[in-house]
C-alpha positions in Angstrom: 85.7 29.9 34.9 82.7 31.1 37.4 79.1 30.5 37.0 76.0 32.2 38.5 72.2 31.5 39.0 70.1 34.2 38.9 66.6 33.7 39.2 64.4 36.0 36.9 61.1 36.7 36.0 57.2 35.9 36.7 58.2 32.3 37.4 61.5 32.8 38.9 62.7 31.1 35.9 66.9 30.2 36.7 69.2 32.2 34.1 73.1 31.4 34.4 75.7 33.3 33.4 79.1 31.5 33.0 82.2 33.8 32.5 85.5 33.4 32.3 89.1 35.3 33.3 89.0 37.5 30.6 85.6 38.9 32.0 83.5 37.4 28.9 80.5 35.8 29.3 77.4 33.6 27.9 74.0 33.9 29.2 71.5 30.9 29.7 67.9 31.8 29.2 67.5 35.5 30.4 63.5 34.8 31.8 62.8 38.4 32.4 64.1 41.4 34.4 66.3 42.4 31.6 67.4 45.1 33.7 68.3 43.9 36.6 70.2 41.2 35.1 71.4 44.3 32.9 73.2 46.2 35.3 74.2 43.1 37.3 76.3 42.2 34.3 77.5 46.0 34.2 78.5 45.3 37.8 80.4 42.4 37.7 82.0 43.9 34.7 81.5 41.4 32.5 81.5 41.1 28.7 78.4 39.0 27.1 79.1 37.0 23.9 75.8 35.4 23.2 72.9 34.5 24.4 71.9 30.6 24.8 68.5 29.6 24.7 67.4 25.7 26.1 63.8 26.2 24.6 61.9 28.8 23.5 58.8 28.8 26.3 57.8 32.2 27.1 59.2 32.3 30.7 62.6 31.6 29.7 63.2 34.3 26.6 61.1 37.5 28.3 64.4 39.1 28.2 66.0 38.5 25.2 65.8 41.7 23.5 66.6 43.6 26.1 69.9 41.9 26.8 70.2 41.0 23.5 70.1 44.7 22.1 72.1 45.5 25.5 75.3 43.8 24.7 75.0 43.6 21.0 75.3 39.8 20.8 73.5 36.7 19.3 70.7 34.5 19.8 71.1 30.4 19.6 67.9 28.4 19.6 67.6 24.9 18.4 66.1 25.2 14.3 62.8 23.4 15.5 61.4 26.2 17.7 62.9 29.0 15.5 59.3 30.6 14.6 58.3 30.7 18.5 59.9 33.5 19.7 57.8 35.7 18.2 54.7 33.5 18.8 52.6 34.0 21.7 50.5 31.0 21.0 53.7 28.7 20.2 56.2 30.3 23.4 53.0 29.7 25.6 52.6 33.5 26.6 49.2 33.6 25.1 47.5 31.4 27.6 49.4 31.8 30.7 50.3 35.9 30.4 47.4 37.4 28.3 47.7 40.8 27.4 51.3 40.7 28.5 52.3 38.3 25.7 56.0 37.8 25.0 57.0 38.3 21.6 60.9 38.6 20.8 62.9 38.8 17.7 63.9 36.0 15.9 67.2 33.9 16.4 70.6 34.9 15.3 71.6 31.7 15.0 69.7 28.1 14.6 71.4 24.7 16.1 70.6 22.0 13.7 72.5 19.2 15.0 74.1 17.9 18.2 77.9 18.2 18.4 80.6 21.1 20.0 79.5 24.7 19.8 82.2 27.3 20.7 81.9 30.3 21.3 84.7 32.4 22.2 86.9 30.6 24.4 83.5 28.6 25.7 83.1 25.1 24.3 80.1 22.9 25.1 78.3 19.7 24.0 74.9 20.7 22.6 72.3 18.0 23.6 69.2 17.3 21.9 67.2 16.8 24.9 62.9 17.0 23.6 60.2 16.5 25.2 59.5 19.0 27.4 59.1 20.8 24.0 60.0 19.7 20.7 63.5 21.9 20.2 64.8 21.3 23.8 68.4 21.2 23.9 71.1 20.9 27.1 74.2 22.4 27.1 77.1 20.1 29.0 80.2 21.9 29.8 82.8 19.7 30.4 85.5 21.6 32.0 83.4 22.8 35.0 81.2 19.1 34.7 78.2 21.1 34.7 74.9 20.9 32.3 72.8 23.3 31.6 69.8 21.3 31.3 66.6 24.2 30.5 63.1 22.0 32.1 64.3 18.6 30.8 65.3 17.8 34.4 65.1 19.4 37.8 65.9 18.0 41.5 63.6 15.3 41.9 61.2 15.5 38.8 61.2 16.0 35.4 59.6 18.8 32.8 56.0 18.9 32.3 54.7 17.3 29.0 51.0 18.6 28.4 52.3 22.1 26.9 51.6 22.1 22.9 54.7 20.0 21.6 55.3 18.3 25.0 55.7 14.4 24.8 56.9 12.2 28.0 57.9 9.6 26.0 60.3 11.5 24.5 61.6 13.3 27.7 62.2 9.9 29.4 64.1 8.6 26.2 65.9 12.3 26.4 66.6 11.5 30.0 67.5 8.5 29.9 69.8 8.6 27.2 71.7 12.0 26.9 71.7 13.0 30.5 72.3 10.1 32.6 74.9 9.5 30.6 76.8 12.0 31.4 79.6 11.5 34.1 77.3 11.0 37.6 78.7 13.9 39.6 77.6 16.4 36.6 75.9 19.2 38.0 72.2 19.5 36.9 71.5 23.4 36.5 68.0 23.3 35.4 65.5 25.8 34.4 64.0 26.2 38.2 64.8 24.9 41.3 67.7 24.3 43.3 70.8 22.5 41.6 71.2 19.0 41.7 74.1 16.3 40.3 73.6 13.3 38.2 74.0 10.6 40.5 71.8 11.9 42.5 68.8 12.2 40.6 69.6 8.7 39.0 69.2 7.5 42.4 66.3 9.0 43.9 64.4 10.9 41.0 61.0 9.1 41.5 60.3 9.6 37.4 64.1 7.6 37.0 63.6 5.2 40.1 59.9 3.9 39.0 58.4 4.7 42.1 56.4 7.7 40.0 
């Protein structure tokens, strides 16, 4: 099994691709640049099987379509954000990108519940992980101890809160008890930023240590 970062989009938002030997692959939140990320697929020769959204903010599903009609796969979002793909005022494309408003098709499928989701030969944990927006959801993958965690948590801070559906409450609850729970040198591949592990940011996270 191999992973990849790959930074896409207006806001550099991070997209991951994790494949495996037999060349097949899922993609995490394909921000934008559907073409470059495209042929860099085409390059590697690998074999998308689905698409996995964290959330459905407009900076981390610009693009969907384009892979998604690409590769001829599916779309996983969590049920409770299901309506803003195509939403511009809900995916938060409306106030930050104006006339360039994202609008993508709806979800193949909907997660409803946490519990295992396998796809292929993939298997993950689904998180529920809100707060940062109502439907946010981490994907842990135990085999390579890695968790995909969307903008629930990055290297030293946490996802911001005052976006329609945001709640801090909730993230910190989130935080606190799906992801530092997981085993500490898990590592945190978040929706920007460098990658970080468990431990550490249970140690020096200033929203986790109390010295926000």
């Amino acid at each position: 099994m191999e992973w990849k970062q790959i930074p896409l989009g207006p806001l550099q938002t991070n997209a991951y691709v994790l494949s495996n030997e037999n060349k097949e692959a899922v993609i995490f939140d394909p921000g934008g640049e559907g073409e470059k990320l495209n042929n860099w697929l085409k390059s590697e020769g690998l074999q998308p099987k689905a698409i996995l959204l964290t959330h459905a903010h407009f900076d981390h599903i610009g693009a969907v379509d384009e892979v998604r009609d690409q590769w001829e796969i599916p779309v996983y979002i969590h049920k409770k954000e299901k309506d803003w793909l195509s939403d511009p005022k809900k995916n938060g494309s409306a106030l930050f990108m104006g006339t360039n408003a994202v609008k993508v098709k709806g979800a193949d499928f909907f997660i409803k519940v946490e519990g295992t989701l396998d796809i292929s030969t993939f298997s993950f944990e689904v998180l529920e992980t809100p707060g940062h927006s109502p439907g946010s959801i981490s994907y842990y993958f135990k085999k390579l101890g890695i968790v995909f965690s969307g903008d629930a948590l990055f290297a030293g801070g946490i996802g911001r809160t005052d976006l329609p559906g945001g709640n801090y409450e909730v993230l910190m609850q989130s935080i606190n008890q799906k992801l530092m729970e997981l085993p500490e040198n898990t590592i945190v591949a978040s929706g920007h930023g460098p990658l970080t592990r468990i431990g550490i940011e249970m140690d020096s996270n200033p929203f986790l240590s109390g010295l926000a």
